[in-house]
C-alpha positions, 0 to 999 in steps of 0.5 A: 391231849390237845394244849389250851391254844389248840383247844381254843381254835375249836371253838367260837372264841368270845373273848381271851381274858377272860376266856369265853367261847363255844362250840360250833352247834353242829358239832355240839349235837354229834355227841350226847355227852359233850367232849371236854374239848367242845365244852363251852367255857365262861370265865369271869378272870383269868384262869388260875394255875393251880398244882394238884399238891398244894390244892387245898379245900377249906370248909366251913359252917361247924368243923372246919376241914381242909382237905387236900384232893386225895382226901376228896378222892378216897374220904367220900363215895364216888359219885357220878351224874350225867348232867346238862350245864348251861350259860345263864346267857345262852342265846344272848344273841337272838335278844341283841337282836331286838334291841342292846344287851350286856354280856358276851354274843353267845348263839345256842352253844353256851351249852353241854352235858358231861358225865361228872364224876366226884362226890356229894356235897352232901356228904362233905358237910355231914362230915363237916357237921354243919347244922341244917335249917331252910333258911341255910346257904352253901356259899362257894369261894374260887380262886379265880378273881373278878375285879380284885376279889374271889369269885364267890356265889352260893345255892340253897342248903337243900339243893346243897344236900340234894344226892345229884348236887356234887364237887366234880374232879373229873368230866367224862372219866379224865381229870377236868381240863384248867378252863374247867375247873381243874381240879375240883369244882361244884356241879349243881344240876338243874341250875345255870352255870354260875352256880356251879363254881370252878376252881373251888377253894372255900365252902362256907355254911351261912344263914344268908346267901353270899354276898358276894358282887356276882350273887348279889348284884349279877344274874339278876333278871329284870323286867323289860322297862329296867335299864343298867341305870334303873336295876335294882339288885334287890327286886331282879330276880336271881336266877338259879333253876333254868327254864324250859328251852330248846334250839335247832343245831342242824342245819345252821343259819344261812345253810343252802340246802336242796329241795326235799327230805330235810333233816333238823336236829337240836336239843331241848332242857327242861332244868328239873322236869322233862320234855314231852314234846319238841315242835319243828315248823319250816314255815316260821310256825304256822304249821308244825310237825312233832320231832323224835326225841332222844333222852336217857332215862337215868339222866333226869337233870341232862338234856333231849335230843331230837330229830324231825324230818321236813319236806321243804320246797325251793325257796327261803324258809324260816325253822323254828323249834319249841318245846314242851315239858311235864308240866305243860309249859311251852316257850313264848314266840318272839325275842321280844317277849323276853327282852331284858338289858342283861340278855338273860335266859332267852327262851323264843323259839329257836329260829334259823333261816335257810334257802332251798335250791 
């Protein structure tokens, strides 16, 4: 196995401490599943060291539980989801552009589907005979910190008791790598990343949500006009599910390419519905052509791949892609049409300019 320093060179490192990074898009569309080396990784505090003997999940709401990994491994069902993770930022970039944001330069890559392997959560606070009610919260403590507390985040109780909604000890059939959440973490399909917590050392049933800083006060999405100064954490919007989006993985930006058969490739989300169709322009989208999509049937919560094939002349062109999803809905054009100071859930088209020789 590749050691984190090697694992690190892989990728488009935004930061070390805490460590945040991407892979290169073209290598990020070879494979449907994403290798746990090519996963994007977003931390918030240094990585915990933790030992898989003195691990220990406390759970809380009606009978308290602490359970020790190989209670996890043999009390409960194996489960496993195909799933798509993704960054509440991805594509911060394309809105730096516009003007300012907060938040790492992430391009498309802050991005992966993984086969996760665990259980239900469900079935943990059955056993932990937690009362149910709409008004419930599933509230997680990791053991990574972030300005001196616990990172701490939590989800709705009905999409805690949701069949796809597991705690995660292994990403396509090996135990999870440290920056991954080694060795167990939360998996919550459909939703940005944040709500799926690595590292995981508490679970807490509770009739509000946690109020922890990173629930209550981040991944807030605001109106363009709010500045830091202005936001309110009370009126932004907290992000859980993710919206329809896509981006193009080949060529790059700035690529030279010849004159001809071009081929594009990318992929699309859609959170909980699917995508329908995916539009590809090599003329900035004044016209369009419909690409060939790519997507497994028993995997409604992972993303589609597609292909077009354009006929490009010499000179610059600009790419663009959108998608659409089951329920009609399609991706605004412009960068500016989502701007927000916290560079949040940028859903433009997905553009990349290239020059044709």
């Amino acid at each position: 196995m590749l050691s984190l320093s090697e694992r690190m060179a892989r990728l488009i490192v935004h930061g070390a401490t805490p460590y945040n990074a991407e892979p290169p898009l073209g290598r990020l569309r070879a494979s449907y599943r994403t290798p746990a080396a090519d996963f994007y990784v977003r931390s918030h505090g240094e990585l915990p060291d933790l030992e898989t003997e003195t691990w220990r999940l406390t759970v809380e709401g009606g009978v308290t539980l602490e359970l020790s990994l190989d209670d996890l491994r043999t009390r409960f069902p194996r489960a496993t989801v195909t799933a798509t993770m993704q960054c509440a930022g991805n594509r911060r970039a394309d809105l730096r552009a516009v003007a300012p944001v907060s938040g790492d330069p992430w391009q498309a890559g802050a991005i992966g589907t993984a086969e996760w392997t665990g259980f239900r959560l469900g079935d943990l606070l059955r056993m932990a005979d937690v009362a149910e009610g709409v008004d419930r919260h599933v509230a997680f403590e990791s053991h990574d910190t972030v300005d001196g507390r616990p990172y701490g985040v939590s989800i709705p109780f009905a999409k805690a008791m949701s069949s796809e909604t597991l705690l995660a000890y292994a990403m396509n059939g090996e135990a999870l790598l440290p920056e991954h959440g080694f060795p167990v973490r939360a998996v919550v399909p459909g939703y940005a990343g944040v709500r799926s917590p690595k590292w995981l050392r508490r679970i807490t049933v509770q009739d509000h949500p946690s109020e922890n800083p990173i629930q209550a006060g981040d991944y807030k999405l605001y109106p363009p006009n709010v500045t830091a100064e202005t936001a309110d954490p009370v009126l932004g919007h907290t992000i859980d599910a993710m919206p329809l989006n896509a981006a193009i993985c080949e060529p790059a930006r700035g690529a030279v390419l010849r004159a001809g058969a071009c081929r594009v490739r990318g992929y699309a989300v859609a959170g909980d519905r699917s995508v329908i169709r995916v539009d590809v322009s090599g003329d900035g989208g004044r016209t369009w052509i419909q690409a060939t999509l790519e997507h497994e049937p028993d995997a409604p919560f992972a993303w589609t791949f597609w292909t077009a094939e354009l006929d490009l002349p010499p000179g610059e062109h600009d790419l663009a892609v959108r998608a659409w999803d089951s329920a009609g809905q399609t991706q605004p054009a412009l960068p500016d049409d989502v701007w927000n100071h916290k560079g949040y859930l940028c859903t433009c088209w997905h553009r990349v300019r290239v020059r044709v020789t």
